[in-house]
C-alpha positions in Angstrom: 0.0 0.0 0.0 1.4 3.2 -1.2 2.3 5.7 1.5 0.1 9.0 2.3 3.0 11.4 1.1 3.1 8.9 -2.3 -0.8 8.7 -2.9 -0.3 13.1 -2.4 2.7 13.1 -4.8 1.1 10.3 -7.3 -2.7 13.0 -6.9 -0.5 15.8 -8.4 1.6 14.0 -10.8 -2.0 12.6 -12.6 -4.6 15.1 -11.9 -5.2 18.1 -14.7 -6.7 19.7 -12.0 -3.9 20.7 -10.0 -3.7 24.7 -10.2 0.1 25.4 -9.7 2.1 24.1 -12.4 5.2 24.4 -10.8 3.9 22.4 -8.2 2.8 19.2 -11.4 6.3 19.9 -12.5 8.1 19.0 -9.0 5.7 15.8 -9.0 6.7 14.8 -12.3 10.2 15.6 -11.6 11.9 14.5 -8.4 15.2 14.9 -9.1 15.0 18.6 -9.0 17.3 19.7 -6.8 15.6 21.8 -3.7 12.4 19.6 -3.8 11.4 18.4 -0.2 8.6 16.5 1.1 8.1 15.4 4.3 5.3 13.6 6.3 4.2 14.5 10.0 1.8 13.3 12.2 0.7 16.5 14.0 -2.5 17.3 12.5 -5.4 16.1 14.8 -3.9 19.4 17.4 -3.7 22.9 16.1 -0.9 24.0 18.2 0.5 21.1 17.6 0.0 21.7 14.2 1.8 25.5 14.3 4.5 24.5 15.7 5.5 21.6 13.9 4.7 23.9 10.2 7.3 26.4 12.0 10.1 24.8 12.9 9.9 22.3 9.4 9.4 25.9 7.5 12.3 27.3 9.8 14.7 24.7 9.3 14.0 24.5 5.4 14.4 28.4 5.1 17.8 27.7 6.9 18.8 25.1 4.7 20.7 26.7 1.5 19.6 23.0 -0.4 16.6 23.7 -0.3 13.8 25.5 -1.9 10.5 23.9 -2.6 9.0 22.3 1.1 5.8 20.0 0.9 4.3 18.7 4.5 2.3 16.4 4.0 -0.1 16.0 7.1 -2.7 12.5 7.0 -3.8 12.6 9.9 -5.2 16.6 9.4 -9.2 16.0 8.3 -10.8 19.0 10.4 -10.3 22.5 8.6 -11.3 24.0 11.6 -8.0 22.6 13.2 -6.1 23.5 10.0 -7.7 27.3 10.3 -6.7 27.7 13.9 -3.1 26.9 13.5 -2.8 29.2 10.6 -4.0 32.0 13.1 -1.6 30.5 15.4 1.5 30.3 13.1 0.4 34.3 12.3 1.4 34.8 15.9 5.0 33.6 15.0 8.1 35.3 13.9 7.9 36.0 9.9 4.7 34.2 9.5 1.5 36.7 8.2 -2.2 35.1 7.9 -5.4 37.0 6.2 -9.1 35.4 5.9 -11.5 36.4 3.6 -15.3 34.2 3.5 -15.5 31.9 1.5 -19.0 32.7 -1.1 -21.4 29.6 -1.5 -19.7 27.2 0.9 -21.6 24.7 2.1 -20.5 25.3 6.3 -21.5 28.9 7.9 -18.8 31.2 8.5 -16.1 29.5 6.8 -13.2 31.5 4.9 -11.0 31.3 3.1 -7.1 31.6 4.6 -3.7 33.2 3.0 -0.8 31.9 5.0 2.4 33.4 3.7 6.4 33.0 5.4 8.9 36.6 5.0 11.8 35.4 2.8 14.8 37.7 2.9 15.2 38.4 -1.5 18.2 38.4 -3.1 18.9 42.3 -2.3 17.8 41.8 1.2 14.2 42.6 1.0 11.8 40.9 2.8 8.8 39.5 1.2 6.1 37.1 1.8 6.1 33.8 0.2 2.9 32.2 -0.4 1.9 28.8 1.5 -0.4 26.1 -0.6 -3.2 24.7 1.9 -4.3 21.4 0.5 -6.6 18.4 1.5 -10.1 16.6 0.9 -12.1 18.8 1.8 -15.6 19.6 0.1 -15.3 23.7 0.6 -11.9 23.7 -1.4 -12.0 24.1 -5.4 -10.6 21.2 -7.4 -7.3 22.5 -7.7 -6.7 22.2 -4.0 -8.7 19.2 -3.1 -6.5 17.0 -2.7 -6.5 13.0 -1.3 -4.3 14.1 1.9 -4.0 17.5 3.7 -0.8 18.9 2.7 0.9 22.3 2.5 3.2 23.9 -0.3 6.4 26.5 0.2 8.8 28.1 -1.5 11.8 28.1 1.0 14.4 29.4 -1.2 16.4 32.9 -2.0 13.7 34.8 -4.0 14.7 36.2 -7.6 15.2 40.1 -6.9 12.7 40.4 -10.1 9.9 38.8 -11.6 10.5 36.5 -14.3 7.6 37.8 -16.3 7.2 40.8 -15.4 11.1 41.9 -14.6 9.7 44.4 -12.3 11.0 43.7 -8.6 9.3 40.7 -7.0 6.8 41.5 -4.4 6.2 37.9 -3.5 7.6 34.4 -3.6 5.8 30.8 -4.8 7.3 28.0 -6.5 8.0 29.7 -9.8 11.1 30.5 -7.9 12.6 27.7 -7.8 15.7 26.8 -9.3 14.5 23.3 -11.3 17.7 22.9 -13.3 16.4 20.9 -16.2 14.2 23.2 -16.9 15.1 26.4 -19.2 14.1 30.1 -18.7 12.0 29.8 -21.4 10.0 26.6 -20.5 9.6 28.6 -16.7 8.3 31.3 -18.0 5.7 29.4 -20.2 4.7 27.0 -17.0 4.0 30.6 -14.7 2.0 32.0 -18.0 -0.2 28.6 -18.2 -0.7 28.4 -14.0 -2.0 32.0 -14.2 -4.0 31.2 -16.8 -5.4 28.1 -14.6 -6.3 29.9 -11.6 -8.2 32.2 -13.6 -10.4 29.6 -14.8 -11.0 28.1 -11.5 
């Protein structure tokens, strides 16, 4: 029986779905250097939950080898829990959390939640990367329903500017990453097609 953090990786790899695809590419790809995943069992506890995101996050963020961090959490299947410890990781050095409601869902008073980390940018600027909240849950839009609750970094240096854009970079995500096999060109196209994605979905 394949493991949760393999049936997560195997759900990205095969599903069309998937919004971020940076984050199919790393699936598809596992030799690219930087590419992390790990599996925890802290989920059924919020604070619990924090502090276990933190000090994973903290150590990646630390660690110059690498740059794209996946937790995979399989034992996380209440988004209540999920919602408090992002509150509680906002409490925490570098760490930033915003909610907005969620339209339509089907539970009162849920929202929606943007969890981001401050990297430190190539010039010494601080900026907020953004954090992926995944898992199978009904309120979340196909690109983020996922078979296993997971969450998605960028831990790495981020580019002083934008690669499509070239203006300075406000923010960070996975189209940071370094994948060496893939050319300027072919990252470019992938952040072009993702954006593309989301606004479909």
């Amino acid at each position: 029986m394949a493991s949760p953090k393999q049936n997560y990786v195997d759900w990205k790899r095969k599903n069309a779905a998937v919004g971020c695809l940076f984050a199919r590419y790393l699936a598809n790809n596992p030799e690219v250097d930087g590419n992390k995943i790990v599996e925890i069992q802290s989920g059924a506890n919020a604070r619990n939950l924090a502090n276990s995101l933190n000090r994973i996050v903290s150590q990646a963020v630390a660690d110059a080898k690498v740059m794209a961090l996946t937790v995979v959490v399989p034992n996380m299947i209440d988004l209540e829990v999920m919602f408090s410890a992002a509150l509680m990781l906002s409490e925490m050095d570098r760490w930033n959390c915003s909610c907005a409601p969620i339209e339509h869902a089907s539970g009162v008073g849920l929202s929606s939640v943007q969890l981001t980390f401050d990297l430190e940018r190539e010039d010494g600027e601080l900026i907020p990367s953004e954090g992926l909240l995944l898992g199978p849950f009904t309120d979340f839009p196909n690109t983020r329903r996922a078979p296993v609750a997971a969450f998605e970094i960028y831990v790495g240096k981020p580019k002083t500017l934008d690669a499509v854009s070239k203006k300075p970079t406000d923010r960070a995500n996975l189209a940071h990453i370094d994948a060496r096999p893939l050319t300027a060109e072919m990252a470019n196209r992938i952040v072009e097609n993702t954006e593309a994605s989301r606004r479909k979905s």
